[in-house]
C-alpha beads as a LAMMPS data file, in Angstrom:
LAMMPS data file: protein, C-alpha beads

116 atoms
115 bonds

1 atom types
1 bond types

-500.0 500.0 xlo xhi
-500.0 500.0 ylo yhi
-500.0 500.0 zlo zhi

Masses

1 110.0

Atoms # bond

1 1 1 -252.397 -185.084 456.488
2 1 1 -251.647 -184.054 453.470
3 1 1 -247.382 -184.050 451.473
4 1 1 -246.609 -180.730 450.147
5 1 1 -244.864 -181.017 446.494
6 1 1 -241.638 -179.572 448.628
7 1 1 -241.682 -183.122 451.226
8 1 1 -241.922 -185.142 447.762
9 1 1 -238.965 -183.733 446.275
10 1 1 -237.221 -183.930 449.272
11 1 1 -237.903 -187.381 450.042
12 1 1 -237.253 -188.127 446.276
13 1 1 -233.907 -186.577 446.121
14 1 1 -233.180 -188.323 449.640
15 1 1 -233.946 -191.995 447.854
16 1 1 -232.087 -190.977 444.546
17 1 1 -228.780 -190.319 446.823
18 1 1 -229.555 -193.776 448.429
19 1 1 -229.760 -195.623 445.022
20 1 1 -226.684 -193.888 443.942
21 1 1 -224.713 -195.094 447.165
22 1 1 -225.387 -198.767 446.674
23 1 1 -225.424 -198.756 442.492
24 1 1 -221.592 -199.469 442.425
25 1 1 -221.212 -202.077 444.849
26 1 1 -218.521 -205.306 443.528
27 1 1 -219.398 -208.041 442.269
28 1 1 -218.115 -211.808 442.597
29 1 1 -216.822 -213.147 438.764
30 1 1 -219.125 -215.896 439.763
31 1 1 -222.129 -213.658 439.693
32 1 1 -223.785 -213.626 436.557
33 1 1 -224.477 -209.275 436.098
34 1 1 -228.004 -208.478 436.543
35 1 1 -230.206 -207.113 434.157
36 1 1 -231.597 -203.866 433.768
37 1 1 -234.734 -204.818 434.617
38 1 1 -233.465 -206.642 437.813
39 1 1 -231.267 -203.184 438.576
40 1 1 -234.389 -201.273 438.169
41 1 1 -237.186 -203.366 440.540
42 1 1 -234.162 -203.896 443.056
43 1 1 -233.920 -200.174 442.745
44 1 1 -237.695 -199.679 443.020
45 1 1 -237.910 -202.118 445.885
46 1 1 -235.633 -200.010 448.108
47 1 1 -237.517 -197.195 447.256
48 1 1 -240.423 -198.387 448.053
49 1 1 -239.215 -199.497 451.684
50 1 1 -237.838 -196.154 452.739
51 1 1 -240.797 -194.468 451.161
52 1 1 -242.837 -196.532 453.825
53 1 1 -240.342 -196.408 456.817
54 1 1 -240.351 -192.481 456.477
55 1 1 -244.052 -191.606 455.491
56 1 1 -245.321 -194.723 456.923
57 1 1 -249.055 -196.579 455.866
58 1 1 -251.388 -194.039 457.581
59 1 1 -254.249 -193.701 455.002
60 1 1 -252.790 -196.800 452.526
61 1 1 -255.112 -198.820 452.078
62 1 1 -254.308 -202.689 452.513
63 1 1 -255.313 -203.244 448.691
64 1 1 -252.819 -200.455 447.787
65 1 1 -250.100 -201.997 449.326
66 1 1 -250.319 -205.492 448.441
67 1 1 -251.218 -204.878 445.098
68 1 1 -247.919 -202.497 445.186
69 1 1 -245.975 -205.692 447.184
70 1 1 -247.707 -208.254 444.385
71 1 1 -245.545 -205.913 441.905
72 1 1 -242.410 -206.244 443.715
73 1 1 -242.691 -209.886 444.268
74 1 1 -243.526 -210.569 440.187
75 1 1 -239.665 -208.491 439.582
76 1 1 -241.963 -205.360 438.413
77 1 1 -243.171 -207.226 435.422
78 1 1 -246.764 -207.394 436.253
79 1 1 -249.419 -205.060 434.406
80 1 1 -249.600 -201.578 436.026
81 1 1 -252.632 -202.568 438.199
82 1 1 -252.002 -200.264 441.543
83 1 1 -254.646 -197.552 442.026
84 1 1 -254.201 -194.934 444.381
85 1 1 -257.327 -193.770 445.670
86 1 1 -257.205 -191.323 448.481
87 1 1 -255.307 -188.743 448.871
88 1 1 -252.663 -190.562 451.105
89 1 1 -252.060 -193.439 447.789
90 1 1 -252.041 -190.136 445.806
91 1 1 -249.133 -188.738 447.829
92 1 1 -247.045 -192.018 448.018
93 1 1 -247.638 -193.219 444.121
94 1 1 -245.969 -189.765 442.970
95 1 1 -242.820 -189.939 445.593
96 1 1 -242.639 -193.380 444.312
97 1 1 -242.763 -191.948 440.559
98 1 1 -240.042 -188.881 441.289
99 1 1 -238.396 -191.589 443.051
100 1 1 -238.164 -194.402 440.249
101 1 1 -237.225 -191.495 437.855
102 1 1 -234.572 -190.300 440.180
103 1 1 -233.128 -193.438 439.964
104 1 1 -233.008 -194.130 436.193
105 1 1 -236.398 -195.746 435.649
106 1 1 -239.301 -194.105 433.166
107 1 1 -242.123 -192.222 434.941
108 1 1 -244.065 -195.585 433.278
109 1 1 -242.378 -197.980 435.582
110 1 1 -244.130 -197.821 438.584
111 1 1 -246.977 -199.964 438.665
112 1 1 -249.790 -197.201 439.388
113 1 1 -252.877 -197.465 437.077
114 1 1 -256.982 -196.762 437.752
115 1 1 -258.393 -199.085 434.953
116 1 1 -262.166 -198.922 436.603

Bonds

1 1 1 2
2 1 2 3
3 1 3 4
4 1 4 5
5 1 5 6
6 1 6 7
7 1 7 8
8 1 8 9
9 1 9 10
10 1 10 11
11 1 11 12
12 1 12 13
13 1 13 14
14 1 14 15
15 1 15 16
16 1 16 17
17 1 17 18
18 1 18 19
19 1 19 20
20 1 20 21
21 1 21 22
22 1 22 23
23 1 23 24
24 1 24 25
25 1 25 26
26 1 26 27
27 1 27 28
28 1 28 29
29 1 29 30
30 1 30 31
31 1 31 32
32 1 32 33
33 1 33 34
34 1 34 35
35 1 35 36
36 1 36 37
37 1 37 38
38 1 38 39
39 1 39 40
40 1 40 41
41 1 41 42
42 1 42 43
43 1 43 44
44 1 44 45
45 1 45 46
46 1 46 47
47 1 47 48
48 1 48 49
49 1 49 50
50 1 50 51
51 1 51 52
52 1 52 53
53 1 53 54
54 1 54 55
55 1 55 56
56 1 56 57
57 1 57 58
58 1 58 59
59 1 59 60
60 1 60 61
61 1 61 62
62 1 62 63
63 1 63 64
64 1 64 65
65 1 65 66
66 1 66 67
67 1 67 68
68 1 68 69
69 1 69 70
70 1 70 71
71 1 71 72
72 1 72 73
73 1 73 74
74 1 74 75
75 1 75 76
76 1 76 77
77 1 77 78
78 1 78 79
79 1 79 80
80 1 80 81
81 1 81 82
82 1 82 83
83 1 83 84
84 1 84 85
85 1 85 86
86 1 86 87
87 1 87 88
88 1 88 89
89 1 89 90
90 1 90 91
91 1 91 92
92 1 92 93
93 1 93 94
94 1 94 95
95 1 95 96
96 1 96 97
97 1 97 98
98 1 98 99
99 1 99 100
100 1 100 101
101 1 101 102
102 1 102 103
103 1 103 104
104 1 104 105
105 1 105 106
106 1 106 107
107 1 107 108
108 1 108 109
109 1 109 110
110 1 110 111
111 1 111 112
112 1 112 113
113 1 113 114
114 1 114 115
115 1 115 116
């Protein structure tokens, strides 16, 4: 089963109205402010979670998605080493790149890379 551009955007736009509904949440004075990096993988993160709870992991391969949860885990600072393969990765690494745009990030920040 193949996404249609259309279900990208929409799912996109969905996750960049969820980012922008927790972005302004208080914080304790005690709580050192995170940094933009931090913002952005937390940001990512949640992304990534509602990508998977709407689309689900039909056609993901297990490497894709611990190699994409091996990201996460590093605070998005690992190399970009995530390589979507069939058609399914295709579809879910560009939501995920519409998404991280949508929600202040480069199109470079998402870990998806073929290096082989």
């Amino acid at each position: 089963m193949t996404c249609s551009l259309k279900s990208i955007i929409s799912l996109a736009a969905l996750l960049a109205a969820i980012f922008a509904g927790s972005v302004s949440h208080a914080v304790a004075q005690t709580t050192p402010p995170k940094s933009w990096p931090e913002v952005k993988c937390e940001r990512y993160g949640k992304a990534w979670t509602e990508a998977l709870t709407r689309r689900g992991r039909k056609g993901l391969s297990p490497e894709f998605v611990e190699r994409h949860e091996a990201f996460l885990a590093s605070g998005c600072t690992t190399k970009a080493d995530v390589c979507p393969r069939s058609e399914e990765e295709l579809s879910m690494a560009n939501i995920m790149v519409v998404a991280a745009m949508n929600a202040g990030t480069a199109s470079t920040f998402p870990p998806f890379a073929c290096r082989k």
